[in-house]
TORLOLO-481651 format. One line per field, with one value per residue: chain; y, z, x of N, C-alpha, C in turn; residue in three letters. Coordinates in nm, 4 decimals. Layout:
! residues N
kette = (A, ...)
n_yy = (Y, ...)
n_zz = (Z, ...)
n_xx = (X, ...)
ca_yy = (Y, ...)
ca_zz = (Z, ...)
ca_xx = (X, ...)
c_yy = (Y, ...)
c_zz = (Z, ...)
c_xx = (X, ...)
rest = (ALA, ...)
END
This chain:
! residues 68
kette = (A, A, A, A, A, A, A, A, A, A, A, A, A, A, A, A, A, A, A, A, A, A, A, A, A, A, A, A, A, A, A, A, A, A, A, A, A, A, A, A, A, A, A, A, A, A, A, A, A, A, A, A, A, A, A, A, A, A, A, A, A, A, A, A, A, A, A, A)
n_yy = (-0.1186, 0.1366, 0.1436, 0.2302, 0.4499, 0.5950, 0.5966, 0.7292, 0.9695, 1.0863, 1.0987, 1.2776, 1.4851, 1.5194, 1.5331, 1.8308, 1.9481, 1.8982, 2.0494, 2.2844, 2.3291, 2.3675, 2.5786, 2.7367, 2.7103, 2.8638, 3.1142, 3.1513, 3.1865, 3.3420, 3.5535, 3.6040, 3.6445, 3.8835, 4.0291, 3.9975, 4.1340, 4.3653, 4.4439, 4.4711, 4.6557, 4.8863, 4.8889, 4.9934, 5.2208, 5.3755, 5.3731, 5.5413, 5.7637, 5.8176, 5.8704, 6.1276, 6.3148, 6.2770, 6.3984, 6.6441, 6.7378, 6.7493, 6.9780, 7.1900, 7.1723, 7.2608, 7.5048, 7.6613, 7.6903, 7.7906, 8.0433, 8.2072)
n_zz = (0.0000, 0.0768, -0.1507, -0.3297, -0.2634, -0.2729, -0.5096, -0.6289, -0.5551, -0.6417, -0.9069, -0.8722, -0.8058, -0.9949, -1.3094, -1.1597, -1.2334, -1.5476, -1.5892, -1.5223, -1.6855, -1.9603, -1.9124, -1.9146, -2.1705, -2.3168, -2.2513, -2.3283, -2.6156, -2.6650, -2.6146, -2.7334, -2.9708, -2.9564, -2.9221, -3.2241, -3.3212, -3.1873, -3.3355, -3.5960, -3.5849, -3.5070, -3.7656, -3.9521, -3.8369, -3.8795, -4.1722, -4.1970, -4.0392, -4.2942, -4.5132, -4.4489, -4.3703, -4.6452, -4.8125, -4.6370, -4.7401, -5.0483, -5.0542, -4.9460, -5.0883, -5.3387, -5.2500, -5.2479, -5.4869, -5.6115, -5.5142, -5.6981)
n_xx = (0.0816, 0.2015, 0.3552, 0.1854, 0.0738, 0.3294, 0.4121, 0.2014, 0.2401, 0.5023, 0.4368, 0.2180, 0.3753, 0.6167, 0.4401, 0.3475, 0.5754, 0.6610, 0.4082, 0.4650, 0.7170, 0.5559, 0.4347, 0.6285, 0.7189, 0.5160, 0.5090, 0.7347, 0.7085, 0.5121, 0.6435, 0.8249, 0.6870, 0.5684, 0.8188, 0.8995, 0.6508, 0.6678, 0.9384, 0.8311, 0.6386, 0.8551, 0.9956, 0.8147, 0.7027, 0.9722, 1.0046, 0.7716, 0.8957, 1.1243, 0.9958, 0.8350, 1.0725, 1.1652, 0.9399, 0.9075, 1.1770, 1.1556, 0.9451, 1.1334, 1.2976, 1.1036, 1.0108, 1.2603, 1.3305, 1.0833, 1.1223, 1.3273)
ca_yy = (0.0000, 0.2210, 0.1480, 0.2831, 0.5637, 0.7223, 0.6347, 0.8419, 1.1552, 1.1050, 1.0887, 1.4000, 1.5917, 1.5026, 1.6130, 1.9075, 2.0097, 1.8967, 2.1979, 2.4403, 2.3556, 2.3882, 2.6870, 2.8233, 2.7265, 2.9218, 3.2496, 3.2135, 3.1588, 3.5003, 3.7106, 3.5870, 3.6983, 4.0000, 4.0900, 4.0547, 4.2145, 4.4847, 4.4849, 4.5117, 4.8068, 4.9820, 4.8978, 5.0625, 5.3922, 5.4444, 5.4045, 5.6433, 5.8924, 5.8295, 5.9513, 6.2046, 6.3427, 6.2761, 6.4979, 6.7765, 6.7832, 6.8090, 7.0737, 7.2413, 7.1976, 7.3483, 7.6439, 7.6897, 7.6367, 7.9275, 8.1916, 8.2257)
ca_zz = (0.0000, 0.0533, -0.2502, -0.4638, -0.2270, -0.2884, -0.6297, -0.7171, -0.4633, -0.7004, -1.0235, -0.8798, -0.8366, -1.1498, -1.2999, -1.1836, -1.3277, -1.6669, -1.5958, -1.5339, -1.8535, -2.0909, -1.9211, -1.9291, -2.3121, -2.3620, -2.2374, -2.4485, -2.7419, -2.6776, -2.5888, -2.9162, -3.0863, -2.9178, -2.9954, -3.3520, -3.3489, -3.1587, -3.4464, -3.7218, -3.5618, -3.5342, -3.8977, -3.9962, -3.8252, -3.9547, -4.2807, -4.2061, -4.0585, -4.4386, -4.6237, -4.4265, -4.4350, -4.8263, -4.8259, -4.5986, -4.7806, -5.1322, -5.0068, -4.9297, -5.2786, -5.4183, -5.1889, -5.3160, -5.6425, -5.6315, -5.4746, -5.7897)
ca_xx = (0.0000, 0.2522, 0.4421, 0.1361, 0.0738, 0.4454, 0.4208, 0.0780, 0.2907, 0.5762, 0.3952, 0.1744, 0.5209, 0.6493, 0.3501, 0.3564, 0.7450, 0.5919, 0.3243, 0.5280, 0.7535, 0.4883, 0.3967, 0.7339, 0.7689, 0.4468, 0.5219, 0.8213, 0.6337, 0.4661, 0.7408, 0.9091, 0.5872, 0.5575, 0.8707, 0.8794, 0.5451, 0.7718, 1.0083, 0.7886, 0.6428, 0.9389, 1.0417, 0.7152, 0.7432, 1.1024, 0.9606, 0.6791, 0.9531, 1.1604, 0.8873, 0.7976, 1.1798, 1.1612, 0.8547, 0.9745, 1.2460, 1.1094, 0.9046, 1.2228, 1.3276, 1.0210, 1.0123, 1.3710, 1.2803, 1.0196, 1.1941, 1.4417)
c_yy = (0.1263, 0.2749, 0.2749, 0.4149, 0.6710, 0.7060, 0.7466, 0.9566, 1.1576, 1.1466, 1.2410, 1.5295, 1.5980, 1.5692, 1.7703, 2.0095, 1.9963, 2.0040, 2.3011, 2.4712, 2.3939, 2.5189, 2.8017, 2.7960, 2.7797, 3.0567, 3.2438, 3.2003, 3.2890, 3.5753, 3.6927, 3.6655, 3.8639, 4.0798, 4.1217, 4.0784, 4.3710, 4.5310, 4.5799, 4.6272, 4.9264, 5.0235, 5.0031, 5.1835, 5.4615, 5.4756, 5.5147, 5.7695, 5.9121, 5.8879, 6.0495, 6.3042, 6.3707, 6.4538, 6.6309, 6.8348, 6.8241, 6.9014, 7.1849, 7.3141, 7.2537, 7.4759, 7.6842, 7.7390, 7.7649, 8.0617, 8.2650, 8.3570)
c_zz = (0.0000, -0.0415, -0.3186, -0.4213, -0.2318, -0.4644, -0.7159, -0.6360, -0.5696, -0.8317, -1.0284, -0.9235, -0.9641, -1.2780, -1.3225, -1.2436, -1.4610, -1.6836, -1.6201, -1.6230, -1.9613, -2.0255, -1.9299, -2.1132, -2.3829, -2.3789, -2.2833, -2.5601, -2.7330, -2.6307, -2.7311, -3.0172, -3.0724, -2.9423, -3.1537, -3.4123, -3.3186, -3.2989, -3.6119, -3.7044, -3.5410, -3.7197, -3.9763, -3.9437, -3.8590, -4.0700, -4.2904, -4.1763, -4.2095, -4.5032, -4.5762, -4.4276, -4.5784, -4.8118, -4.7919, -4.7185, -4.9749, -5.1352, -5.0161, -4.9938, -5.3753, -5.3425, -5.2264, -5.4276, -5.6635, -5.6103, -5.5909, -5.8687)
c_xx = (0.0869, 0.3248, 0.3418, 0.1290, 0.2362, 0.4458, 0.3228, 0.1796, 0.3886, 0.5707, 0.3198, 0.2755, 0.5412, 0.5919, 0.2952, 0.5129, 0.6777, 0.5273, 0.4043, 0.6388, 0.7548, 0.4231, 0.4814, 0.7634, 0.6322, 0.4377, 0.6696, 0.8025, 0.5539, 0.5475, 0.8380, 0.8142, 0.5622, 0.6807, 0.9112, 0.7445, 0.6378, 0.8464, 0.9524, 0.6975, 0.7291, 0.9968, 0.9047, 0.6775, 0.8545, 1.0703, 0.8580, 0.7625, 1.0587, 1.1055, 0.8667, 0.9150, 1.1497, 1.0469, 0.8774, 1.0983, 1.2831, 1.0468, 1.0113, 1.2385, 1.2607, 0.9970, 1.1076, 1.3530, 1.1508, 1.0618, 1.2699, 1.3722)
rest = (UNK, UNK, UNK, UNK, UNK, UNK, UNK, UNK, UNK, UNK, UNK, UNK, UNK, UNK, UNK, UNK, UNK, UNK, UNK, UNK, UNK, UNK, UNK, UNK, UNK, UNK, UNK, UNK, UNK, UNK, UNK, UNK, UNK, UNK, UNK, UNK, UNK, UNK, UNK, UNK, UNK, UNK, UNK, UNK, UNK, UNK, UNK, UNK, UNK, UNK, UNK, UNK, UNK, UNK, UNK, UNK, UNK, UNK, UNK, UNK, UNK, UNK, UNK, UNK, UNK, UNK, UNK, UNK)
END
């Protein structure tokens, strides 16, 4: 009797390490995602400040460009 009773306590333990594995290889499965969600929001406001540069600075060039 006692055998089975340390084996179900051992198996419970056990068990729970397994849990907290797959819950540790879950929340790194969203911080991976989250960061290259991160990323690809940064890549996409650089590009929005590029263009907007470009623009200013054709602007520039045509305010230049009139004064003459």
């Amino acid at each position: 009797m006692k055998f089975w009773l340390s084996l179900a306590a051992v198996l419970a333990v056990s068990a729970c390490g397994v849990e907290t594995a797959g819950t540790a290889a879950t929340g790194a499965a969203i911080k991976k995602q989250e960061l290259e969600q991160g990323k690809q929001t940064m890549e996409q406001m650089q590009q929005k400040l590029d263009q907007a540069n470009q623009q200013v600075q054709q602007r520039a060039e045509q305010a230049g460009g009139d004064n003459k």
